[in-house]
C-alpha positions as CSV (number, residue, x, y, z in Angstrom):
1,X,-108.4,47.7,48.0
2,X,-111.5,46.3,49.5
3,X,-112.9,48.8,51.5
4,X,-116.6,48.7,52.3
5,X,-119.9,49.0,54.1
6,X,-120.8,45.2,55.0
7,X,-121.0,45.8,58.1
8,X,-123.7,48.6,57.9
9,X,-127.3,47.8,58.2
10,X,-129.6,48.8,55.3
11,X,-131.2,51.6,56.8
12,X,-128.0,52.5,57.7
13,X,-126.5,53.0,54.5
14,X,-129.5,54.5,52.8
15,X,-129.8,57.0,55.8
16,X,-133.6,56.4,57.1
17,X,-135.0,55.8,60.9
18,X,-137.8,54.2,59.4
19,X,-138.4,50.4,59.9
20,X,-138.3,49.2,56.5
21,X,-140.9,46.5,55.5
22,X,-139.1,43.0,55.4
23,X,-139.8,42.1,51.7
24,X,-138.9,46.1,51.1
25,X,-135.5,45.5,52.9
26,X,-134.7,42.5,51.6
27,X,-134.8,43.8,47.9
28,X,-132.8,46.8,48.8
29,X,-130.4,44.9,50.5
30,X,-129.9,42.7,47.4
31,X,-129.2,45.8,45.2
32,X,-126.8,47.0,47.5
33,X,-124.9,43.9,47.7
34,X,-125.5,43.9,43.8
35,X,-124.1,47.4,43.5
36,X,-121.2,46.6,46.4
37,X,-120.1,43.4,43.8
38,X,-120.0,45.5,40.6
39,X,-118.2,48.2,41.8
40,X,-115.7,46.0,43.3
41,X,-115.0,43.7,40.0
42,X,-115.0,47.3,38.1
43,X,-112.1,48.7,40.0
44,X,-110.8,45.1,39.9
45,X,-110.8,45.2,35.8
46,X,-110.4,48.6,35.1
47,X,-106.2,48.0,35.0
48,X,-106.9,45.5,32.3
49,X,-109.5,48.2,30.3
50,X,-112.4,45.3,30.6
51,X,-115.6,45.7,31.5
52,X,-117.5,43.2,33.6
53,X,-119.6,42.1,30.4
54,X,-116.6,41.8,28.1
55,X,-114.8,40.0,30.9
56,X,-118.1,37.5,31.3
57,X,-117.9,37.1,26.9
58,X,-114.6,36.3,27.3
59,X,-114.5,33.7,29.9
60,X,-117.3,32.2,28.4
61,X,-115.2,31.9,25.0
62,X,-112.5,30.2,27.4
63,X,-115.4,28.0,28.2
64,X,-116.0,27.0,24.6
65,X,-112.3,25.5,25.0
66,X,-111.6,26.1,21.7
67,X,-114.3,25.9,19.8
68,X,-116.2,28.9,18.3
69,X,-119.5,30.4,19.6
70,X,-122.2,31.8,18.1
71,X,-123.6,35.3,19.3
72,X,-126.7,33.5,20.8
73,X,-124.6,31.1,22.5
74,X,-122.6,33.9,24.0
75,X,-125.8,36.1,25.0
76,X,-127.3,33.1,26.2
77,X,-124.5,32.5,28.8
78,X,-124.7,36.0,29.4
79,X,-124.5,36.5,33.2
80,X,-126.4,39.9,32.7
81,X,-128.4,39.7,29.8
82,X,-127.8,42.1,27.1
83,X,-128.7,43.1,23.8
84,X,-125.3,44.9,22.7
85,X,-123.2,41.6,22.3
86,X,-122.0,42.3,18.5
87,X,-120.9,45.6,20.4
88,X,-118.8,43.8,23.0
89,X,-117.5,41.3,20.6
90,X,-116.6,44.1,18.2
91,X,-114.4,46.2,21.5
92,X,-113.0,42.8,22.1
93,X,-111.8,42.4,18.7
94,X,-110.9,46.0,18.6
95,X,-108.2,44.6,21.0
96,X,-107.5,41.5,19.5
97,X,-108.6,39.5,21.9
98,X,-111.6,37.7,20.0
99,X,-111.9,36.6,16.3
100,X,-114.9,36.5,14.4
101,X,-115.3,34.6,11.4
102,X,-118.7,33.5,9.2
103,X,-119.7,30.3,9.8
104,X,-119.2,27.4,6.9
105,X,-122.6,25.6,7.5
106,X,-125.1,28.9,7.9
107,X,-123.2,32.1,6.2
108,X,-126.2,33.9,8.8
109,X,-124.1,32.8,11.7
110,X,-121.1,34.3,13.1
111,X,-118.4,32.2,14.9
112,X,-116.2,33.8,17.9
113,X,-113.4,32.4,19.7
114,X,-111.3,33.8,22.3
115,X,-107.3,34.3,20.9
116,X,-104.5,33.6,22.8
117,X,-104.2,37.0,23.8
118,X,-107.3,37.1,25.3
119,X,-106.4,33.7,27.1
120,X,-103.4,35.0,28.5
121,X,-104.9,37.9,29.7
122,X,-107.8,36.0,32.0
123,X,-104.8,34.2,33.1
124,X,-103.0,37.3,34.2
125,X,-106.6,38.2,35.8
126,X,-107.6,34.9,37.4
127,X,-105.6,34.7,40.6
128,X,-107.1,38.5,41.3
129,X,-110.3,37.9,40.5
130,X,-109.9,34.9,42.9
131,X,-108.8,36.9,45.5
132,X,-111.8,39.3,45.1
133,X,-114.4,36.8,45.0
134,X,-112.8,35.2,48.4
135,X,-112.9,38.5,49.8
136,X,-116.2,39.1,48.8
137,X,-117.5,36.1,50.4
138,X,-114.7,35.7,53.1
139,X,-117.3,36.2,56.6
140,X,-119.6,33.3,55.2
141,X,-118.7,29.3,55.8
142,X,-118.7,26.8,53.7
143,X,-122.6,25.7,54.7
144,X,-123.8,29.5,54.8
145,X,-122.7,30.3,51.6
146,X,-124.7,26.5,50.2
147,X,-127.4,28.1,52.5
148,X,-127.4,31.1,50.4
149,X,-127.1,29.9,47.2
150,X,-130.3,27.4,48.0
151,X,-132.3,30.4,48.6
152,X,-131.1,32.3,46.4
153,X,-131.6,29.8,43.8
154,X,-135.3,30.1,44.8
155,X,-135.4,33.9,42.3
């Protein structure tokens, strides 16, 4: 299922016997591990028809344990920021896996939460989604991956 080019060096992949400036590599290199991660939870979501960013709306519904979110709160949380969230909200409902209702204190808002449907199914996708993300990380330790979160952080 997991089949891909780690192992390849950037100039590799994109097919160039140029030396690559370091800041130049580096960036490409991040879009290619970008690119490597969101194909991989795509074909990892596709049997449960979600898309990354209605899967990231609906775990952070499961976040709100319960209690509703607004859609600033949601877009807020948003790992990829977006400006379509009524869209996703309105697919996810579509499937009945959100409810949105008007809020009692500001009739402007709108209040989401996540159904029991929609729990169940992150629960059905948790343990693979688990799986992916070890995969994805599998070659690093414990203190390279805190390494590479610390300069990562630094973005």
């Amino acid at each position: 299922m997991y089949n891909c080019c780690m192992n390849m060096n950037v100039e590799t992949i994109i097919k160039t016997n140029k030396k690559i400036p370091l800041h130049k590599r580096t960036i490409i290199h991040l879009a290619l591990v970008n690119n490597k991660i969101n194909e991989q939870m795509t074909a990892a979501l596709k049997p449960f028809d979600i898309s990354i960013p209605q899967f990231n709306v609906l775990r952070i519904l499961r976040g709100q344990q319960g209690k509703p979110a607004h859609l600033s709160t949601i877009n807020e949380r948003m790992v990829t920021k977006m400006s379509n969230t009524t869209r996703l909200v309105d697919k996810l409902m579509a499937k009945g896996l959100v409810k949105r209702s008007i809020c009692k204190q500001n009739r402007r808002k709108v209040e989401i939460v996540i159904t029991q449907k929609g729990l169940d199914l992150l629960e059905d996708m948790d343990d693979l989604l688990f799986e992916l993300e070890e995969h994805l990380v599998g070659r690093f330790t414990d203190k390279e991956l805190i390494a590479l979160n610390t300069l990562l952080d630094k973005f």
